[in-house]
Every structure is written in structure tokens, then in C-alpha cells.
C-alpha positions in Angstrom: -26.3 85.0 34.2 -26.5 81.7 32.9 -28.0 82.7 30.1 -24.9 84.7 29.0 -22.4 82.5 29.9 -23.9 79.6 27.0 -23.8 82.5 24.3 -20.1 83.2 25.6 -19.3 79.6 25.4 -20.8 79.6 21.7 -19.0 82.7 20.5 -15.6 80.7 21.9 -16.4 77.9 19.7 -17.5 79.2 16.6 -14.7 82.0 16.4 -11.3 80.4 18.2 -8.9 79.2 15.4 -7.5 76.7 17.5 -7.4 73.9 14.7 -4.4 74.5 13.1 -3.0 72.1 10.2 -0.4 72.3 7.4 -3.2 70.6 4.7 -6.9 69.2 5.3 -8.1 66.8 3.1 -12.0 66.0 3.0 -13.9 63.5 0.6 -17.1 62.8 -0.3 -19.5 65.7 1.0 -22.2 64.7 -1.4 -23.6 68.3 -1.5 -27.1 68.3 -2.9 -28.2 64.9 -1.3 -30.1 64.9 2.0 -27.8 62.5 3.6 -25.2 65.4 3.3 -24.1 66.8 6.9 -23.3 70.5 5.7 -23.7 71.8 8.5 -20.8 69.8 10.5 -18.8 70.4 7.8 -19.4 74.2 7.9 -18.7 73.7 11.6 -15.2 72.2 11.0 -14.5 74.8 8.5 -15.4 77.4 10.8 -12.7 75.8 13.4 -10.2 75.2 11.6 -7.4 76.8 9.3 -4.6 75.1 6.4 -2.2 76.3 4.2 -3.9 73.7 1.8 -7.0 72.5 1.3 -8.0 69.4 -1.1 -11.2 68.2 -1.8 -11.0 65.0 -2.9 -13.7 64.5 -5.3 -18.1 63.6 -4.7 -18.1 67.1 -3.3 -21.1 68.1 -5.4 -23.2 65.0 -5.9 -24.5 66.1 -9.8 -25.5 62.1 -10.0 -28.3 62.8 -7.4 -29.2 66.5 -8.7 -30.3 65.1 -12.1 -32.6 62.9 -10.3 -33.9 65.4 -8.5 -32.8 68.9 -7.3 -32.1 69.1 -3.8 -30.1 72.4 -2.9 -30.6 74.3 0.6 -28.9 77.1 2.3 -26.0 75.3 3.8 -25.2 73.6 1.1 -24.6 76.8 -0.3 -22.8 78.0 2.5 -20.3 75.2 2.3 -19.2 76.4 -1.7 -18.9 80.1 -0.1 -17.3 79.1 2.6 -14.7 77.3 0.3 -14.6 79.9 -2.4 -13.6 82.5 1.1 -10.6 79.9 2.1 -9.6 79.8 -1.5 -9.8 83.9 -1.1 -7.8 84.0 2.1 -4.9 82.4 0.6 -5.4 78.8 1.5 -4.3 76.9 -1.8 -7.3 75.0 -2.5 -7.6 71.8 -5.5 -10.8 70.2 -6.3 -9.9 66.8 -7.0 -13.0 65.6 -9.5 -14.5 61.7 -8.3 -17.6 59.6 -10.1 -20.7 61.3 -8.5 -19.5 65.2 -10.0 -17.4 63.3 -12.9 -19.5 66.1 -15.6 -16.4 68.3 -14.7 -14.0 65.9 -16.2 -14.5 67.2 -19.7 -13.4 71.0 -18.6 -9.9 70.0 -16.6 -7.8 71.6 -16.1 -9.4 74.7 -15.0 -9.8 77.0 -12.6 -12.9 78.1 -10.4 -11.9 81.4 -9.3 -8.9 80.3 -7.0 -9.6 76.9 -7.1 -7.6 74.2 -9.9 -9.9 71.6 -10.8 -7.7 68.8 -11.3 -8.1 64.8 -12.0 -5.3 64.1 -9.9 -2.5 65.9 -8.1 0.8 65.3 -6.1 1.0 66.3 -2.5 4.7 66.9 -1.1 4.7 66.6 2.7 7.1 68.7 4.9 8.9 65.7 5.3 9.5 65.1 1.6 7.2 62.0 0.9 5.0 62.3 -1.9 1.8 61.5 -2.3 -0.7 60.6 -5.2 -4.3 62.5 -4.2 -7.0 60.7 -6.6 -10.4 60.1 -5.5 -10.0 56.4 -6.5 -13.3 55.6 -8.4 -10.8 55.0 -11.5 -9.5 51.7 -9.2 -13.0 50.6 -8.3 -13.9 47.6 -10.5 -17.5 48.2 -10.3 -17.4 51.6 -11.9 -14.7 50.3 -14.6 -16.5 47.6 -15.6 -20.2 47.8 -14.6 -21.2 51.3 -14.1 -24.7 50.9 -14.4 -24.3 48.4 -11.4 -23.0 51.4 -9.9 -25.7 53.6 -10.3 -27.5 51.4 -8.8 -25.9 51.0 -5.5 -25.9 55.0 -5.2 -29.9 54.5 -5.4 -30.0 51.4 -3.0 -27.8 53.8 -0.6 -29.7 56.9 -0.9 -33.0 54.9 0.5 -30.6 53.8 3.6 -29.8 57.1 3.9 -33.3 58.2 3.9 -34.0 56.1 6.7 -31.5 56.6 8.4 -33.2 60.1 8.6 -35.6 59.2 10.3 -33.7 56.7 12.7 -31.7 59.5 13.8 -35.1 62.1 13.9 -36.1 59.3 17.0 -32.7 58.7 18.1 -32.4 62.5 18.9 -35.5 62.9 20.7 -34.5 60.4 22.9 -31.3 62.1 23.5 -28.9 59.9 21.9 -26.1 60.6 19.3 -26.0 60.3 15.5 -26.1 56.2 14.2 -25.4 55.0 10.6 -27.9 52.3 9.4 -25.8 52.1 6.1 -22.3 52.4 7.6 -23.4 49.5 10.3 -25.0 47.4 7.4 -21.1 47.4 5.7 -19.0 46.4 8.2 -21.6 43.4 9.0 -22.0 42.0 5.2 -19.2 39.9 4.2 -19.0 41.0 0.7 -18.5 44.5 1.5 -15.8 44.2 3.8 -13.8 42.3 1.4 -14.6 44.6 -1.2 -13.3 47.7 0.9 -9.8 45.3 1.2 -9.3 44.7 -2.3 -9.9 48.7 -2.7 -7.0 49.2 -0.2 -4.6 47.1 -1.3 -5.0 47.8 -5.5 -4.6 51.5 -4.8 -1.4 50.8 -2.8 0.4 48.6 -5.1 -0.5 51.3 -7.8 1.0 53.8 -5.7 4.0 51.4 -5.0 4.2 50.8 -9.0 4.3 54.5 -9.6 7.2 54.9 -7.0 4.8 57.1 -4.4 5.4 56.9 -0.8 1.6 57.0 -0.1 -2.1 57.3 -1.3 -4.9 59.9 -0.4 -8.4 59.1 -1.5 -12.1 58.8 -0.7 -15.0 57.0 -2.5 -15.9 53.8 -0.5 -16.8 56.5 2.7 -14.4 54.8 4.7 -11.6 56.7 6.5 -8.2 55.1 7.1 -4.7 55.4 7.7 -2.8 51.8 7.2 0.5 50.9 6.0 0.4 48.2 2.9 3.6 46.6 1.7 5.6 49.6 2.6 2.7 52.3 1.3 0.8 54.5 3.0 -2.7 54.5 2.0 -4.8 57.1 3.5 -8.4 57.4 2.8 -10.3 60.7 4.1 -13.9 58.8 5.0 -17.0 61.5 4.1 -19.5 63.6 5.2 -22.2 61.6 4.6 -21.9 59.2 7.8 -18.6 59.6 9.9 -17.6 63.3 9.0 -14.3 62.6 8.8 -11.0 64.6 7.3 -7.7 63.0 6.8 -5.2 66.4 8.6 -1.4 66.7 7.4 0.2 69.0 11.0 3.5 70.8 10.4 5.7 67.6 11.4 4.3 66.2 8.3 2.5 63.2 10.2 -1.2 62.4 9.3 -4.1 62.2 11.6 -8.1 61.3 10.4 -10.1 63.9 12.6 -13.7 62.3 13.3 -15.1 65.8 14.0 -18.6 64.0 16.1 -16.0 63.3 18.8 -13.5 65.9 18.3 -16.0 68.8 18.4 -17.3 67.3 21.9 -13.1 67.5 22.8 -13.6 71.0 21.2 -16.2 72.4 23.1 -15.5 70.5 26.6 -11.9 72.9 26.3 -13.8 75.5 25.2 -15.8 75.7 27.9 -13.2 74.8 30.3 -11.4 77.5 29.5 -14.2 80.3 29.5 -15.0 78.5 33.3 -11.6 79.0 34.5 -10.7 82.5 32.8 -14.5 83.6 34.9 -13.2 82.4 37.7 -10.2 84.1 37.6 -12.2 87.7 37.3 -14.5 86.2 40.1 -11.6 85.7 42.7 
């Protein structure tokens, strides 16, 4: 009896379409690395439903793929499941960043139902408008040093790699997911000023070009902050937080860190099946 009621429970939480959004944005899925968490993603995707849908470039990492090619199943699944949305009639735009910059030299285009696009405005219900950019193009290191660049993405591979293996102990043990890399940012100076001076030169760009607000990725750092009147939103990644910046139907914004909302997920889930059983019962 128990048995049945986990698959029940399972069935409610991979099928129910009770995430509901006007747009999702997502950055930074790094597809074809090993530090990519497809399957969460897949997870969210599964859970969730949007009128639009804005991936916001480093979805395909072609940097690491022509180091070596690293392509399983579910990173396959994730480009189906996208290619289904795009079916469906969610209006979907692939936002191109540094790590699958190849594409640049072919935009516009279109991937089936998906526009390829460098950049693109976003018009909320509540009127504001928004630049969507990935943001490498404001990143000093990339304009000026690319090479230096490169070789962070190497240097954050290898943390990534052990990070692997952290987390292959750290699970045994019963405890949940820890970034080594992401922990390793916030405590070296440099890098926390770094991610400031991102923040604030995309804003006064956006405050320049008359926006109301920013959406971006490619420092893997989700936020939501309000800078001299702009709002800059960054969707995080899929690497280490699996995050996605969320526009709901009243036009506000909310970052969704799907490790703790799929635990909010399931828990209501489950409530639910618990309470609609015990209603048959009695």
C-alpha cells in the first residue's frame, strides 16, 4: 500500500501544471559540460508552463564541446523538451552569450520556432520595458582580455569537477547539494567586487538607453536589485543554484531557486494526495 502511494505522489509531481507564469527566463544551462544539472532543469520544465520563454544565452556550452565532447541523454532531452514548448505555442527566443557565441555569425534566424536573437526587448504587462542580453558584451574581461577568459572557464570547470565528487560524498551521507565554486566567490574579495561593477555598468547602460530594467546571466549569479532607479535582474544558472528569473501575470518578477522550491513543490504535493486519501478513507 505504501508502495503505491510514493508512485501516486510521483505521478502528482511530475504531471500537475501548477507553476504557472506569464514569461520564464533561464541563463546559463551550460549543456554539454558535466557541471550541467539537466536533469533539474528538465524537472522545472516539466512543472511549469509560460506564454514566453527566453533563454538567455550559455545554453549550449560549444566552448567546452571543442575541448572535448561531452553530450548524454538529458542533455538531449532538455533541447527536445524546448523545441516541444516552442511547438505548444510558448514564444520562445534564444538569446546567444560567450560560451555558444559560434551562432552569432547566423543571427537572426530561426531554429524551427525558436528566433535566435543577440538581444531582445521584453514588454511586461505592466508596460516597463526591458533590455534581455546575456551581458558578456559588458564584461571587461571578455572585451579586453578574452584569452584571460578562456582561462577562467578552465580553472572553473576543475572546480566543478570537484565539486562532483564533493557532492558524490555529500549525498551518501544524506546531505543536500554544495557549491565549492559558488562558495569560493562570495569569499574572494576580487570576485565580489567584480560581480558589483557587472551590476551597476549594465544598469547605467540600461538607464542610458532609457530602459526601465535589465535581464541577464553570465556571472551565475541570480538577482533582483534596484540601481539608480533600474531594475537589473540577473537569472543565476543551472550550473550551481538552478535558478530562473519568473515574470507572473501582475507583471512583478520573482527568481525561483527550484532546490528549495521543488521541496515546497512536493511537500504540497504530497499534502494534497494525503488529504484527498483521507477523504476516500472516511
Amino acid at each position: 500500500m505504501i508502495r503505491v502511494t510514493v508512485v501516486l505522489q510521483k505521478k502528482v509531481f511530475l504531471m500537475a501544471p501548477l507553476l504557472k507564469y506569464k514569461s520564464i527566463f533561464i541563463s546559463d544551462v551550460h549543456l554539454g559540460t558535466k557541471g550541467c544539472q539537466a536533469g533539474k532543469l528538465l524537472e522545472f520544465f516539466k512543472n511549469s508552463r509560460s506564454e514566453n520563454l527566453y533563454l538567455v544565452g550559455d545554453i549550449i556550452d560549444v566552448w567546452a564541446m571543442q575541448k572535448s565532447f561531452y553530450w548524454p541523454q538529458e542533455h538531449n532531452d532538455v533541447i527536445q523538451k524546448i523545441l516541444r514548448k516552442a511547438r505548444h505555442g510558448t514564444k520562445v527566443f534564444y538569446i546567444i552569450g560567450n560560451h555558444d557565441e559560434v551562432f552569432r555569425k547566423f543571427i537572426p534566424m530561426h531554429l524551427g520556432d525558436i528566433k535566435i536573437v543577440n538581444r531582445v526587448i521584453h514588454e511586461t504587462q505592466l508596460g516597463k520595458k526591458y533590455l534581455v542580453v546575456h551581458g558578456d558584451a559588458w564584461d571587461g574581461v571578455m572585451k579586453h582580455a578574452k584569452w584571460l577568459s578562456k582561462l577562467g572557464a578552465i580553472a572553473y570547470e576543475l572546480l566543478l569537477k570537484i565539486n562532483i565528487i564533493i557532492n558524490f560524498f555529500r549525498k551518501l551521507r544524506g546531505k543536500d547539494y554544495w557549491s565549492l565554486a559558488k562558495f569560493l566567490k562570495y569569499k574572494v574579495k576580487n570576485a565580489v567586487k567584480y560581480i558589483g561593477e557587472y551590476e551597476n555598468t549594465l544598469s547605467k547602460y540600461a538607464k542610458r538607453k532609457k530602459f526601465d530594467g535589465i535581464i541577464c546571466g553570465h556571472i551565475h549569479h541570480a538577482e533582483n536589485l534596484n540601481l539608480d532607479g533600474v531594475n537589473y535582474l540577473n537569472c543565476g544558472d543551472w550550473v550551481e543554484s538552478c535558478t530562473a528569473l519568473t515574470e507572473k501575470y501582475d507583471g512583478t518578477f520573482e527568481i525561483i531557486y527550484w532546490d528549495k522550491k521543488r521541496k515546497e513543490y512536493i511537500s504540497e504535493n504530497i499534502d494534497k494526495d494525503k488529504f484527498t486519501s483521507f477523504k476516500k478513507a472516511s
